[in-house]
C-alpha positions as CSV (number, residue, x, y, z in Angstrom):
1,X,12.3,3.9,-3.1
2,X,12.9,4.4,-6.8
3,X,11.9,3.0,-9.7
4,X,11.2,3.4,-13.2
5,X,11.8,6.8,-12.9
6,X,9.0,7.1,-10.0
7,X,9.4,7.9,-6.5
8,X,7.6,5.8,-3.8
9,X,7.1,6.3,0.0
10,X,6.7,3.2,1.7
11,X,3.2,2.8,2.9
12,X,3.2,-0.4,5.2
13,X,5.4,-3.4,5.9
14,X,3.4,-7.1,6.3
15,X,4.8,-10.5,7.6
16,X,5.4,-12.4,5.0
17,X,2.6,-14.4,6.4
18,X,0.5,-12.0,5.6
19,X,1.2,-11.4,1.8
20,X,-2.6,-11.3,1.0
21,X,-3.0,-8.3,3.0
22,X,-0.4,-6.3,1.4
23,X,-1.6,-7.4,-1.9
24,X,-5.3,-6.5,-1.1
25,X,-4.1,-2.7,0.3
26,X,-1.8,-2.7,-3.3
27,X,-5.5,-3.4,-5.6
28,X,-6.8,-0.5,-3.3
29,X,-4.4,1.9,-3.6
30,X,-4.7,1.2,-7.5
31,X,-8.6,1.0,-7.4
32,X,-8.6,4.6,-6.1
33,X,-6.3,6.0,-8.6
34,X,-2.6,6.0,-6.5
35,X,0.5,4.1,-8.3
36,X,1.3,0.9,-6.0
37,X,4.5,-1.1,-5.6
38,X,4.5,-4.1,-4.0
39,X,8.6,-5.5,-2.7
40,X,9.1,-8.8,-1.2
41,X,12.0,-10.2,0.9
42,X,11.5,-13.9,2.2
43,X,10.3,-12.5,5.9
44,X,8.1,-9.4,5.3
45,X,5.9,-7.9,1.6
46,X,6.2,-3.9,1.8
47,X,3.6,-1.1,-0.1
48,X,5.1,1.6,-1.8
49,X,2.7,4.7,-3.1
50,X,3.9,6.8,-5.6
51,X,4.9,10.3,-4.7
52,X,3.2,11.8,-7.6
53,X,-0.1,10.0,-6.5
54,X,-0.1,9.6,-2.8
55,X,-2.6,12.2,-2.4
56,X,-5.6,9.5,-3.9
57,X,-4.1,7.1,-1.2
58,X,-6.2,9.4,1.5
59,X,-9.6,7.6,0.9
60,X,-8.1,4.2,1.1
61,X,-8.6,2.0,4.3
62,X,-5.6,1.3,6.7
63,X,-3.8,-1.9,5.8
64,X,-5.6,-3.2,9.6
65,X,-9.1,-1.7,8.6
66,X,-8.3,-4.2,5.5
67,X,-7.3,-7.2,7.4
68,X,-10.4,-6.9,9.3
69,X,-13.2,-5.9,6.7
70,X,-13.2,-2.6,8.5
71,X,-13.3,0.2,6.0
72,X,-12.2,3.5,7.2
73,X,-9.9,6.4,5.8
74,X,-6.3,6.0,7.5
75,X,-3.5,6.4,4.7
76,X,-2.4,10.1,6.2
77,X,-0.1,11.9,3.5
């Protein structure tokens, strides 16, 4: 994806359901340093990480270790 002049890999994809997740892996993902994007669409919230920062993603727990209060490195880039 691109925007703002930024280039963003998508990261995960959450039910929209589960919009609390995706915003709680977005705070991460900005907490350590990486550029987040958050897109919506009325069924399912998707993560975007910046190109240019995806490499500070690495120390960030999965989007599952997330949802259940596990912490644990699993963003591979």
């Amino acid at each position: 994806m691109y925007s703002d002049r930024e280039i963003y890999r998508l990261c995960t994809t959450c039910k929209a359901e589960d919009r609390q997740k995706a915003f709680a892996l977005a705070l991460s993902l900005t907490e350590h340093g990486a550029q987040a994007c958050i897109t919506c669409k009325r069924t399912e919230y998707k993560v975007w990480v910046s190109l240019r920062t995806q490499h500070l993603a690495a120390s960030v727990p999965s989007p599952k270790a997330i949802a259940s209060g596990v912490h644990g490195i699993a963003l591979a880039v």
